[in-house]
RODO-2510 file (C-alpha; in nm, 4 decimals, decimal comma):
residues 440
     n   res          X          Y          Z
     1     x    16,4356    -2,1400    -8,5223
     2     x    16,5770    -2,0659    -8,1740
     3     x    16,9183    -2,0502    -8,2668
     4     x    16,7861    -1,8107    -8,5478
     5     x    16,6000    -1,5906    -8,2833
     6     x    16,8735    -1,6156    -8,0686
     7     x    17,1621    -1,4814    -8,3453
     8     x    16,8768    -1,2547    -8,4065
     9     x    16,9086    -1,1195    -8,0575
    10     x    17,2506    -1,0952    -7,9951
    11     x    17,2905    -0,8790    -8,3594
    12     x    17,0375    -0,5912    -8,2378
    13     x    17,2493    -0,6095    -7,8476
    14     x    17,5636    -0,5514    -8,0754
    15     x    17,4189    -0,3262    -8,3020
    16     x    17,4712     0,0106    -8,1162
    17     x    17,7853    -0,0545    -8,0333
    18     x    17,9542    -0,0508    -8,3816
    19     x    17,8702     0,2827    -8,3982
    20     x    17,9674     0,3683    -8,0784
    21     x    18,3193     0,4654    -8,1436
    22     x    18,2657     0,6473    -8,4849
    23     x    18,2066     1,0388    -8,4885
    24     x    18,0285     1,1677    -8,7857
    25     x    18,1842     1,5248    -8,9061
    26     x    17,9238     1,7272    -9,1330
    27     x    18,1615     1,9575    -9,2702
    28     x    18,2181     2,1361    -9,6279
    29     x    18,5688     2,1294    -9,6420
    30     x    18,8083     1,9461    -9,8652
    31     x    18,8985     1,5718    -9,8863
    32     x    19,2752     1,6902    -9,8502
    33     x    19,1982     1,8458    -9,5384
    34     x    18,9390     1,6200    -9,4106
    35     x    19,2044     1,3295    -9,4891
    36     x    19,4747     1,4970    -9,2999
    37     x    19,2464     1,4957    -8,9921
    38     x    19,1049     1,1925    -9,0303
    39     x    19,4315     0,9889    -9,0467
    40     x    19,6263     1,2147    -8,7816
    41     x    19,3237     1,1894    -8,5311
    42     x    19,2732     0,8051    -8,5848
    43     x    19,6149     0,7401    -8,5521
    44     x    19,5889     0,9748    -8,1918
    45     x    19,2720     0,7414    -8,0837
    46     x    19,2485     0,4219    -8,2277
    47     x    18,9715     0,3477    -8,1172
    48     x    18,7691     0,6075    -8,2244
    49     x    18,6610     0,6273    -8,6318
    50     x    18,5983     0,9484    -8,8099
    51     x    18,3116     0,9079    -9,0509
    52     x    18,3343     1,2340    -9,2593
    53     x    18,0337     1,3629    -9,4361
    54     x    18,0582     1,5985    -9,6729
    55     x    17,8153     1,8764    -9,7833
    56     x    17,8079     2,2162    -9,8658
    57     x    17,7369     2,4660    -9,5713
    58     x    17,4205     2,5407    -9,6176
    59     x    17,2899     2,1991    -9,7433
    60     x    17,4241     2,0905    -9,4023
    61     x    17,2437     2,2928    -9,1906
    62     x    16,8751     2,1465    -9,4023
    63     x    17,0634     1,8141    -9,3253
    64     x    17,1086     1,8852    -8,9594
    65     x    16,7546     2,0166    -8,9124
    66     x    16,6008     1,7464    -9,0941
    67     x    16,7732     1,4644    -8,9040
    68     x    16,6269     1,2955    -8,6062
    69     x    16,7505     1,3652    -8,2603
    70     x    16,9600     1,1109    -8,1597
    71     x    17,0903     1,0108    -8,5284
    72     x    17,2293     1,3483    -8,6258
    73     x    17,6374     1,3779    -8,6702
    74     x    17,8039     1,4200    -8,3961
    75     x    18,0261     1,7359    -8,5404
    76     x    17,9531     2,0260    -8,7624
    77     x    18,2768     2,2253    -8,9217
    78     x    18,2699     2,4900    -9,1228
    79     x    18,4203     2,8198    -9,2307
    80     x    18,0584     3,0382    -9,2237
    81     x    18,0343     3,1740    -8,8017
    82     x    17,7073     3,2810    -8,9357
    83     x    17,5762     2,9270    -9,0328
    84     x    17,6817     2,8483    -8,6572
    85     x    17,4724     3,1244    -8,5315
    86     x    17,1684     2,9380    -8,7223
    87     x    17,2179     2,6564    -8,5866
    88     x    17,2639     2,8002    -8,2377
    89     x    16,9386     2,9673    -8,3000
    90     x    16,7669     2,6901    -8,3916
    91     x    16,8998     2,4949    -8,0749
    92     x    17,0889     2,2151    -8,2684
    93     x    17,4185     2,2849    -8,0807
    94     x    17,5491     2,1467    -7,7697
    95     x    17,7370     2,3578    -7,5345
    96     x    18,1033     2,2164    -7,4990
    97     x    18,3292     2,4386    -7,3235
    98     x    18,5372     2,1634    -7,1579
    99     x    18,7026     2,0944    -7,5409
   100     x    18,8173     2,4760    -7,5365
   101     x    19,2399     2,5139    -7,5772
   102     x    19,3154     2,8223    -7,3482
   103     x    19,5769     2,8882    -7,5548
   104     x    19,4104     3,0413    -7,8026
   105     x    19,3462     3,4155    -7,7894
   106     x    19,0033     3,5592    -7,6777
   107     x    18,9527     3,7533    -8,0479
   108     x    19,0797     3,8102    -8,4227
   109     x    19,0920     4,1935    -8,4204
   110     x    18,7598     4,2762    -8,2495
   111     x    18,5976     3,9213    -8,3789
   112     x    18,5561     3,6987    -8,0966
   113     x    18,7120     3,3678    -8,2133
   114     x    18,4780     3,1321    -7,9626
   115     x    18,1160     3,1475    -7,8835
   116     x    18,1141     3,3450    -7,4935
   117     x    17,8783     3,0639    -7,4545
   118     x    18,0585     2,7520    -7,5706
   119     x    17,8109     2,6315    -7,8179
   120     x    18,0959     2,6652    -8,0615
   121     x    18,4863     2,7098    -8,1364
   122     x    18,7451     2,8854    -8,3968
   123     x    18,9789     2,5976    -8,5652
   124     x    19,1333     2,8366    -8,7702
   125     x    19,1279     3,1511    -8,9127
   126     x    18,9815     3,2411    -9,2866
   127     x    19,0286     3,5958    -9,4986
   128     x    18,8364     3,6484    -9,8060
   129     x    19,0454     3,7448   -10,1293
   130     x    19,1143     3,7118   -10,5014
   131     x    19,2733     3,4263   -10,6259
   132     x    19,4438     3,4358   -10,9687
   133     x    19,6536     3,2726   -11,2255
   134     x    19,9673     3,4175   -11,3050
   135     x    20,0316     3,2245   -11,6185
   136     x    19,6800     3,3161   -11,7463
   137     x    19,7320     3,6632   -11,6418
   138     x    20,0434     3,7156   -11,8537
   139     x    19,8912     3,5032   -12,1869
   140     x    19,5736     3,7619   -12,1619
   141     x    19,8052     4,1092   -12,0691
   142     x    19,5782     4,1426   -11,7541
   143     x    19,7558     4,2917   -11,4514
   144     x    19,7430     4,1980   -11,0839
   145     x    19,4319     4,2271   -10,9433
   146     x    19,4836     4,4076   -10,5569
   147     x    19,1212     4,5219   -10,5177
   148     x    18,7656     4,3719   -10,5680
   149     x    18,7210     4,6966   -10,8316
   150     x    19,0120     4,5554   -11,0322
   151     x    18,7902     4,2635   -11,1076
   152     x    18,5366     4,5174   -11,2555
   153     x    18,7228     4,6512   -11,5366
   154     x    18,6274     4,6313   -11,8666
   155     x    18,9579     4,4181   -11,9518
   156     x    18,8153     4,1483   -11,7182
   157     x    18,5129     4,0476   -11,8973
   158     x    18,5028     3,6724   -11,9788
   159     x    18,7935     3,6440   -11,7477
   160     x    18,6353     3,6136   -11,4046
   161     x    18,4792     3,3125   -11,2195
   162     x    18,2496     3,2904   -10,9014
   163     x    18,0234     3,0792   -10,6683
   164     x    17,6552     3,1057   -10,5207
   165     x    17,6428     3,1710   -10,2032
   166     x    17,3563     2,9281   -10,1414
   167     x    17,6067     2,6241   -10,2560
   168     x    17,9251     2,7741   -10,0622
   169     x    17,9294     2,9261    -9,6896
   170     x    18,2323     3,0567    -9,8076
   171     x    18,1125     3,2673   -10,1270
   172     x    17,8301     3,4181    -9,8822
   173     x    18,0843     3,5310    -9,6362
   174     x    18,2336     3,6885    -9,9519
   175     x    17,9626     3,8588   -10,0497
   176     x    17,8771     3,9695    -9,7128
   177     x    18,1938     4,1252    -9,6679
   178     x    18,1509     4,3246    -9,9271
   179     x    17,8311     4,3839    -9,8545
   180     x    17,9517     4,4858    -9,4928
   181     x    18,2125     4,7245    -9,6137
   182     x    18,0626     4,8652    -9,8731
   183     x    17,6925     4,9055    -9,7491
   184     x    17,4012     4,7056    -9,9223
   185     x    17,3977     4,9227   -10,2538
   186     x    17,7293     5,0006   -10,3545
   187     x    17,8370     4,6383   -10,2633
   188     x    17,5408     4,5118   -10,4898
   189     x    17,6561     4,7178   -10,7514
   190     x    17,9986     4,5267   -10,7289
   191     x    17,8826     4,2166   -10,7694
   192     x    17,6579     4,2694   -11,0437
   193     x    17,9610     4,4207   -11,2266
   194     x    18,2010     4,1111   -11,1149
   195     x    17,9395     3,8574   -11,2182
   196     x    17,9156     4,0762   -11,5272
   197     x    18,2106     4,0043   -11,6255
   198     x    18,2185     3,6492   -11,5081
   199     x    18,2985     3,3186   -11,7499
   200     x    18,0551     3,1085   -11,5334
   201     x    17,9436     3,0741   -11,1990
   202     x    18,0309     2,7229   -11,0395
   203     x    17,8237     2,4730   -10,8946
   204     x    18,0528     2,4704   -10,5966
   205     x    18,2814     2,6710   -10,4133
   206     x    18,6091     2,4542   -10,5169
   207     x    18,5087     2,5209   -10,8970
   208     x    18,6651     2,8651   -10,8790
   209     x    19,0201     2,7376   -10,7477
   210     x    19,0555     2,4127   -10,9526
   211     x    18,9566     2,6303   -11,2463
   212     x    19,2108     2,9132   -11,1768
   213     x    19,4815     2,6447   -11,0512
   214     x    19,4327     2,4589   -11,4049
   215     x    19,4291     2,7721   -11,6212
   216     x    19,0350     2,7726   -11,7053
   217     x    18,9767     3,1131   -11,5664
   218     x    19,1736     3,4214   -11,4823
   219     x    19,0706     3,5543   -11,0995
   220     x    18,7851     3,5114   -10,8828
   221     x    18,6755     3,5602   -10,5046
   222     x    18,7878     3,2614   -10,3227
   223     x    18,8929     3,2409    -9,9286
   224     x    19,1879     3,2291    -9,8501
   225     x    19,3138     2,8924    -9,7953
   226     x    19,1992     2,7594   -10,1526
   227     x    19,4246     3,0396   -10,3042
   228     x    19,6949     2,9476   -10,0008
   229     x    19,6945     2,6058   -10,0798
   230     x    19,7674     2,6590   -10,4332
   231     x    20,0208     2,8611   -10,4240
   232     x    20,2596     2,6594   -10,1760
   233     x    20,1268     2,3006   -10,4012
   234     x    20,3315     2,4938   -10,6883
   235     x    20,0743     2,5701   -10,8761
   236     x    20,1257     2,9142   -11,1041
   237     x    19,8378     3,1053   -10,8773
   238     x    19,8659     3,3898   -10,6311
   239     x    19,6564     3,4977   -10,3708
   240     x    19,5733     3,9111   -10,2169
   241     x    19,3652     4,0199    -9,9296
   242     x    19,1998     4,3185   -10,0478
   243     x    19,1705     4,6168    -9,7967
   244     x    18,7652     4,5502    -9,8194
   245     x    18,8081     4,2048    -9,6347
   246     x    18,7484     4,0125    -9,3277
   247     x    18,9349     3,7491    -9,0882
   248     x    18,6954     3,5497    -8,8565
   249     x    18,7064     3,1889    -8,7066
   250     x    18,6462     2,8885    -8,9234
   251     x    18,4470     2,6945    -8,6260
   252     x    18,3612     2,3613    -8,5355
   253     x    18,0782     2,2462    -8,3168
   254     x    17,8830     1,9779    -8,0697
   255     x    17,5827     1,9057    -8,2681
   256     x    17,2687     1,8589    -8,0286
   257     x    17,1231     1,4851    -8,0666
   258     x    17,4357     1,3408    -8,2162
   259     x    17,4980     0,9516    -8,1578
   260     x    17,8579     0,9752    -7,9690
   261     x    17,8841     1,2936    -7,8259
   262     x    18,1915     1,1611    -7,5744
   263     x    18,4025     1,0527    -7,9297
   264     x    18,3206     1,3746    -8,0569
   265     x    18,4472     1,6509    -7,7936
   266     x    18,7806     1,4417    -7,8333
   267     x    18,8212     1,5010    -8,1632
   268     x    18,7007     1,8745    -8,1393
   269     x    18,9706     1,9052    -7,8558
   270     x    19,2393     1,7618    -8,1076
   271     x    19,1177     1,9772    -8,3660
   272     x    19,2078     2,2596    -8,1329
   273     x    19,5256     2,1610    -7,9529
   274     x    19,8817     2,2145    -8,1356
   275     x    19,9383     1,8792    -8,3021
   276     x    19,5867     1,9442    -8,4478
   277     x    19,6536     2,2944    -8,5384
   278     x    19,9887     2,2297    -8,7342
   279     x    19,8438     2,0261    -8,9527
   280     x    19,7043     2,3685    -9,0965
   281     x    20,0556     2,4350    -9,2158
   282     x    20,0465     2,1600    -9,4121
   283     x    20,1148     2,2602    -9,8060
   284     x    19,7936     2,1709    -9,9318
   285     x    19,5933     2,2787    -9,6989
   286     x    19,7803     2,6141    -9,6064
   287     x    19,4854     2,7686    -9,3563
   288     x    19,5312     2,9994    -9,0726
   289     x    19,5796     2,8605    -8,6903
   290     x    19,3746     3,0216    -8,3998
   291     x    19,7001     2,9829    -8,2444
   292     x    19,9135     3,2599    -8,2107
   293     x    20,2407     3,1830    -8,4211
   294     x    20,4309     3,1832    -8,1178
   295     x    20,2761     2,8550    -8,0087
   296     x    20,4554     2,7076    -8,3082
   297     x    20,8405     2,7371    -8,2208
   298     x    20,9361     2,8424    -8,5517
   299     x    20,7721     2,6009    -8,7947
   300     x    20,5275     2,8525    -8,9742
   301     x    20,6847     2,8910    -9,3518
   302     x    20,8364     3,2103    -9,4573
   303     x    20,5675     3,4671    -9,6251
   304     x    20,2735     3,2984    -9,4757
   305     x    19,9938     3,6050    -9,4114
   306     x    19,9332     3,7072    -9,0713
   307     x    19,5956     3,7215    -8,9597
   308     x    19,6625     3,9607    -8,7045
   309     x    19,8142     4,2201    -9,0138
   310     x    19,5383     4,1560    -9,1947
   311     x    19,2752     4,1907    -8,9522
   312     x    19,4416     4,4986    -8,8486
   313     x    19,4335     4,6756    -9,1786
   314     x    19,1022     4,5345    -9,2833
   315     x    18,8056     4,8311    -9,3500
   316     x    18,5409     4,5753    -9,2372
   317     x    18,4275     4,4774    -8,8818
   318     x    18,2143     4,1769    -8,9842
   319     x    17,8655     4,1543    -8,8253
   320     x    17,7874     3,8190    -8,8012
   321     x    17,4349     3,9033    -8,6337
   322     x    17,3717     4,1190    -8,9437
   323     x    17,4946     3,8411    -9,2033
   324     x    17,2353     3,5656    -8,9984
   325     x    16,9961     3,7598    -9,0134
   326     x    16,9578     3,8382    -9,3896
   327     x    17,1044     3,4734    -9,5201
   328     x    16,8830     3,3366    -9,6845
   329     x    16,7749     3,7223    -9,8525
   330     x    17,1215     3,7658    -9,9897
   331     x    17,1664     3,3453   -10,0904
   332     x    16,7995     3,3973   -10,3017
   333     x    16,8823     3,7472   -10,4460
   334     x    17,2064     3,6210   -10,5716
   335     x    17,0615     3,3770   -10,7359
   336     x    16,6962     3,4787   -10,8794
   337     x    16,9006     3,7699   -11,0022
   338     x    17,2535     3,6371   -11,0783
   339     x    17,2851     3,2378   -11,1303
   340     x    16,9662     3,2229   -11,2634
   341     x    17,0465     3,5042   -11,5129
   342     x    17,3632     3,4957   -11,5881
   343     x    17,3475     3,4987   -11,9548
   344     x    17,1164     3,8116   -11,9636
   345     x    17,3545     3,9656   -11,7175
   346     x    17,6804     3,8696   -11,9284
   347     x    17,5177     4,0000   -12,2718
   348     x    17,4325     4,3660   -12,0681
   349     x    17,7596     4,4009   -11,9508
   350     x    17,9413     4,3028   -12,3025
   351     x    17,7177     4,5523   -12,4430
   352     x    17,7914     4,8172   -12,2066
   353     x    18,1387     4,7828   -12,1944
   354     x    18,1589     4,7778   -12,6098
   355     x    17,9403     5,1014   -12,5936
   356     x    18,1853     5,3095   -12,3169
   357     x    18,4456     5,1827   -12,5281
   358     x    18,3001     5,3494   -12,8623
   359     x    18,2333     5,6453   -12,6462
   360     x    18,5742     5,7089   -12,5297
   361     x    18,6957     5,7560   -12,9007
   362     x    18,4354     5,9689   -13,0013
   363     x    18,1601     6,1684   -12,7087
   364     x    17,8429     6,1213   -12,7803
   365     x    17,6038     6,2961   -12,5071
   366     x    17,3025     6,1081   -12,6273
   367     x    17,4849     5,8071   -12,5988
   368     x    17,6623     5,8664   -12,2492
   369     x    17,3204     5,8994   -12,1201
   370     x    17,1807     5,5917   -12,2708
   371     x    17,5079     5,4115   -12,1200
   372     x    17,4231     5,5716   -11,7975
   373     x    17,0601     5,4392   -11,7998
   374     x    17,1494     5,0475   -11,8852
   375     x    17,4100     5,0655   -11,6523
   376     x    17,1591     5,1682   -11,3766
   377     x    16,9483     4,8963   -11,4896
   378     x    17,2056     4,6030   -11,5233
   379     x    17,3973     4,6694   -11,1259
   380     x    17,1345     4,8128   -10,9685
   381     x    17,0011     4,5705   -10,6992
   382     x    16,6575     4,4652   -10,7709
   383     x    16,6014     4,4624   -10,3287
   384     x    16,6376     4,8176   -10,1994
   385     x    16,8874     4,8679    -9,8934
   386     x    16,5616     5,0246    -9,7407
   387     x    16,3460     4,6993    -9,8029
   388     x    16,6292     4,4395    -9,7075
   389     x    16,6410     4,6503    -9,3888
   390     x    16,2645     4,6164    -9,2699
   391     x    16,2289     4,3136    -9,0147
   392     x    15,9368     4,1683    -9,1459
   393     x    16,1044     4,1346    -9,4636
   394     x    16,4080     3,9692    -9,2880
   395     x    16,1617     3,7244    -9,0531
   396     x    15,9426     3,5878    -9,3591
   397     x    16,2986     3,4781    -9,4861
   398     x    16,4520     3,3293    -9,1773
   399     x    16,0653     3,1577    -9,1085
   400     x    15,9812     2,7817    -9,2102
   401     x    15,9862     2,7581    -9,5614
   402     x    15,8116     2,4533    -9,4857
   403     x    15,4440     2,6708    -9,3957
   404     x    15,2567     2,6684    -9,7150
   405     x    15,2079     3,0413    -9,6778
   406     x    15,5600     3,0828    -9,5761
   407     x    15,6794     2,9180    -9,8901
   408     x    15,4099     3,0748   -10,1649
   409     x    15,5219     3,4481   -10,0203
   410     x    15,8908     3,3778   -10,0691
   411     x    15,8506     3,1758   -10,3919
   412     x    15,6197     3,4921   -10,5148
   413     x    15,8589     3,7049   -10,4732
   414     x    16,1641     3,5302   -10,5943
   415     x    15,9517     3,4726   -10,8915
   416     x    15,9355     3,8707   -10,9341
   417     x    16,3065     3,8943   -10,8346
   418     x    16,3979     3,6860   -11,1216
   419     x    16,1649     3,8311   -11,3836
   420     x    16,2469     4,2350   -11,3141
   421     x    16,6285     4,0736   -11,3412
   422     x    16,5681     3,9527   -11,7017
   423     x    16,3745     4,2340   -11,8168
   424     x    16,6355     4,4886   -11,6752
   425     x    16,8893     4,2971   -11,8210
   426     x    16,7262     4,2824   -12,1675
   427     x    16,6508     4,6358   -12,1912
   428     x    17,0092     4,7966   -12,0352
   429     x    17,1182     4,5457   -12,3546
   430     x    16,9267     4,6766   -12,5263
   431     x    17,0319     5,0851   -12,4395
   432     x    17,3733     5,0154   -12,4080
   433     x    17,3285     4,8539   -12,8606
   434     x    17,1516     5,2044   -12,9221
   435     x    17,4206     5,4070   -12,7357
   436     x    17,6903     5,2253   -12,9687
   437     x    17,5038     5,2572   -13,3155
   438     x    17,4712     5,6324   -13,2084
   439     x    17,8383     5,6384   -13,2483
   440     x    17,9701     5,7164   -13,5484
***
């Protein structure tokens, strides 16, 4: 028994320190980039492990909160610099500013690529842009897609594919951006129409690029490195920045009450010096360095986009205190309204678009205006720009959800949300069938 007790003893002493050279990354990127890290990094320090742990964005952050201090991960990496904001807010990152290259330059176009208060750090660079097949594009006589409006044409129905925000950081930025550029409205109008005339909308954010890569869809918003990536794998996919984009920092971050907080700034500062920033020019991964091209004596491939042009000649200046701020609004109207009813959605837009079609052989006034009416209905946004606007809208959203009478006042009206969707849907359907059988 005292041998037992003793072996006993010496396993808890020992415990703590099997974890003591690990770092946990919470991140939502890809194995193949992940990977790349993991074995570059390892291979750097050997005696440091990286345990990756991989969520979406904003099922990291619940993680994060809902973790104990002192058995959190150690690292959170991500492409959403809004979702680093929340977490700043919510005090669950540590300042680091020792990790920080000085290399890298102070902003992206006006976008500061580093926290002025070193909670958190650009790794790279993301845009936000249409990926397509070209194969698929040429089988269904569809041209190039240059514009998010391209994706809104009546030859795109069926053709599309797209993400929820609330399961990709990446999709919200999308959507914010156009939000951003277009103004709360118009850029809900947009979507509507591009989710209209979407085949599906994926359970993650990689289900839009392994379906284009593969041939399973036509086009759909994706960032930039998933399109990137398959292009210079050789797969038969191309990738355009529209003018309505954005370039900000993919970041990385000290996560407060993490277990090995030493392990961790090294790998940040790895992630972040030029060995660890090359490895961004790797085929398939293909994502933007924070560091100029000039730090990389000549090895950046020919044709790869230039963040700098493209932040240059981008119409948005993104806000990221504006896209915090209404998160969780625009992740729940997306999908009370969209994912939710997608069906409804699809079968008012396929009516629509059969009805304008009939229409442009033969006018019909009665019928334009019944067109006119479902249309209003379908890709109108059920939330006002003058209600998602009003801060104790915004606050009840960014509160606990936790509070019972938190959570019964958002659940209410996310229960209305989806219901006016459906019946709005139903009855532009049904408009847009009476505009057609007008037509004669």
């Amino acid at each position: 028994m005292r041998r037992f007790i003793a072996l006993a003893c010496l396993l808890a002493i020992a415990a703590p320190a099997a974890t003591a050279g690990t770092v946990t990354v919470i991140t939502s990127f890809p194995k193949e980039l992940t990977a790349a890290y993991k074995a570059a990094f390892e291979k750097r320090n050997p005696s440091i492990k990286l345990e990756i742990l991989n969520k979406n964005t904003v099922a990291g952050i619940a993680f994060v909160r809902e973790t104990a201090e002192g058995q959190r991960p150690d690292v959170f990496w991500a492409s959403a610099p809004d979702a680093f904001e929340v977490l700043k807010r919510d005090r669950l990152l540590a300042k680091a500013s020792d990790v920080a290259n000085p290399q890298v330059p102070a902003k992206i176009g006006n976008y500061p690529i580093n926290d002025p208060e070193g909670f958190y750090f650009g790794q790279a660079l993301a845009g936000y842009g249409i990926m397509y097949n070209t194969r698929y594009l040429k089988a269904n006589k569809l041209e190039s897609p240059k514009e998010w409006t391209d994706l809104l044409k009546p030859q795109w129905f069926g053709h599309v594919a797209m993400t929820a925000p609330s399961r990709s950081g990446t999709m919200h930025l999308t959507v914010e951006t156009i939000l951003q550029g277009e103004g709360w409205d118009k850029g809900w109008t947009q979507i509507l129409q591009m989710a209209g005339n979407s085949a599906q909308i994926t359970e993650r954010s990689f289900g839009v690029p392994d379906g284009i890569n593969n041939g399973q869809f036509g086009a759909g918003p994706v960032i930039d490195f998933f399109g990137l990536a398959g292009k210079y794998s050789g797969f038969p996919v191309d990738f355009v920045y529209p003018q309505m984009t954005s370039v900000v920092p993919a970041n990385i971050a000290l996560l407060a009450g993490g277990k090995n907080a030493a392990e961790a700034k090294t790998f940040i500062a790895f992630s972040l010096s030029r060995e660890g920033q090359e490895i961004l020019l790797e085929p398939k991964i293909s994502r933007l360095p924070v560091l100029s091209y000039s730090a990389f004596g000549g090895k950046i491939p020919t044709g790869y986009p230039d963040p700098v042009a493209i932040a240059r000649r981008s119409k948005v200046q993104f806000d990221s205190d504006l896209s915090e701020a209404r998160y969780s609004v625009v992740t729940s109207l997306f999908d009370q309204t969209i994912t939710f009813r997608l069906k409804e959605l699809q079968a008012a837009t396929k009516a629509i678009l059969e009805a304008e079609a009939k229409n442009a052989v033969k006018k019909n006034a009665q019928a334009s205006d019944l067109v006119r009416q479902a249309r209003e209905l379908a890709f109108t946004p059920i939330v006002s720009s003058q209600i998602a606007g009003q801060a104790d809208f915004l606050k009840l959203f960014a509160s606990n959800k936790k509070e019972v009478a938190v959570a019964k006042k958002i659940t209410g009206l996310e229960e209305s949300w989806n219901s006016k969707a459906k019946a709005h849907y139903e009855k532009a359907t049904d408009l847009a069938r009476q505009a057609a059988a007008l037509i004669k």
